[in-house]
C-alpha positions as CSV (number, residue, x, y, z in Angstrom):
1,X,-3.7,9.8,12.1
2,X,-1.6,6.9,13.8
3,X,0.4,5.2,11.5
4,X,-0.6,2.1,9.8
5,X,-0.5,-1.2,11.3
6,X,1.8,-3.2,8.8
7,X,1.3,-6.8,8.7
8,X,1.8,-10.1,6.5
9,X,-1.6,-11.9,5.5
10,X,-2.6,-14.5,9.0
11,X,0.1,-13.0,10.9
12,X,-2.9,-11.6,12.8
13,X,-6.4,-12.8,13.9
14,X,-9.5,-11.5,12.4
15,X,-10.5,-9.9,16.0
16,X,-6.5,-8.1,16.2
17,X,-7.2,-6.7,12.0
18,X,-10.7,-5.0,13.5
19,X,-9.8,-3.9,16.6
20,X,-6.9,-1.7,14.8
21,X,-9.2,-0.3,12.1
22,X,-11.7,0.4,14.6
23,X,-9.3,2.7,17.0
24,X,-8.5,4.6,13.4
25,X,-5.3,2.7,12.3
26,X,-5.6,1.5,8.7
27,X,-4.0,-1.8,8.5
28,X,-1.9,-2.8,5.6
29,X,-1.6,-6.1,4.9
30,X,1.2,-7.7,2.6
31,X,-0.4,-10.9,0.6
32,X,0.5,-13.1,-2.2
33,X,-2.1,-13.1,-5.0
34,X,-0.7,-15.2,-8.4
35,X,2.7,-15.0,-7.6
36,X,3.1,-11.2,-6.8
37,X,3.0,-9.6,-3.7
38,X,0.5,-6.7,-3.1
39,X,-0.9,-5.0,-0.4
40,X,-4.3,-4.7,0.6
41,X,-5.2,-1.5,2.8
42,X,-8.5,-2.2,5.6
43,X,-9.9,1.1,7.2
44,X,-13.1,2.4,8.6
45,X,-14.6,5.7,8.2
46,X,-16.7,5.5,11.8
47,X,-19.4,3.9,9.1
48,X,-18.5,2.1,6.4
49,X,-15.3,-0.3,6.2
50,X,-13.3,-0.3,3.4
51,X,-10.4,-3.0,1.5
52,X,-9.0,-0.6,-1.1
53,X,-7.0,-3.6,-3.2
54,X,-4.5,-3.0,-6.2
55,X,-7.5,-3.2,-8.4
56,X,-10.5,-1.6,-6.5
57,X,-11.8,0.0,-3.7
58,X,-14.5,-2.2,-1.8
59,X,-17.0,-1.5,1.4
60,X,-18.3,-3.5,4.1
61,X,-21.2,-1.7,5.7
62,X,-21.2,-4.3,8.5
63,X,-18.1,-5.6,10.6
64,X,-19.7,-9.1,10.2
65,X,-19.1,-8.0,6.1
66,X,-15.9,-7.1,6.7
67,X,-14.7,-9.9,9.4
68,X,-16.1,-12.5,6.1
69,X,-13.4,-10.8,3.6
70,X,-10.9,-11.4,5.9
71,X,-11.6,-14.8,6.3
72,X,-12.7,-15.2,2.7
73,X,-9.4,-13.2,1.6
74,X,-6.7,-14.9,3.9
75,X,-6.5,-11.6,5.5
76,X,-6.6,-13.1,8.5
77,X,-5.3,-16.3,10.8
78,X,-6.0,-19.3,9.6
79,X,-8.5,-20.9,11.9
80,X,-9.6,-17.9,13.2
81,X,-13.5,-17.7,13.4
């Protein structure tokens, strides 16, 4: 498995964060939620794409599901579309 793309939340575009899970890199991305830093973990299994957060494991089963929690998360760039 490569290793993980490590990045801090909209240090990359949405388009860059699917790219990389779609190749088969997980992507690790450092964000701020009420004052404490966490990291949020995207992947896709080939089917289903995945956030696993501190406090649960969601799925997208679409990448137009998954490209709206980044936006809706601040995964992403800001601006990005």
């Amino acid at each position: 498995m490569p290793d993980p793309l490590r990045i801090d939340a909209g240090e990359c575009t949405a388009d860059e964060i699917i790219t990389a899970i779609r190749d088969g890199r997980r992507v690790v991305v450092t964000t701020t939620i009420l004052d404490a830093e966490h990291e949020v973990t995207l992947r896709y299994d080939g089917l289903v794409f995945y956030c696993d957060t501190p406090t649960r494991l969601h799925r997208h089963e679409s990448e137009r599901e998954m490209r709206a929690c980044i936006r809706k998360m601040g995964y992403g760039a800001v601006g990005d579309a």
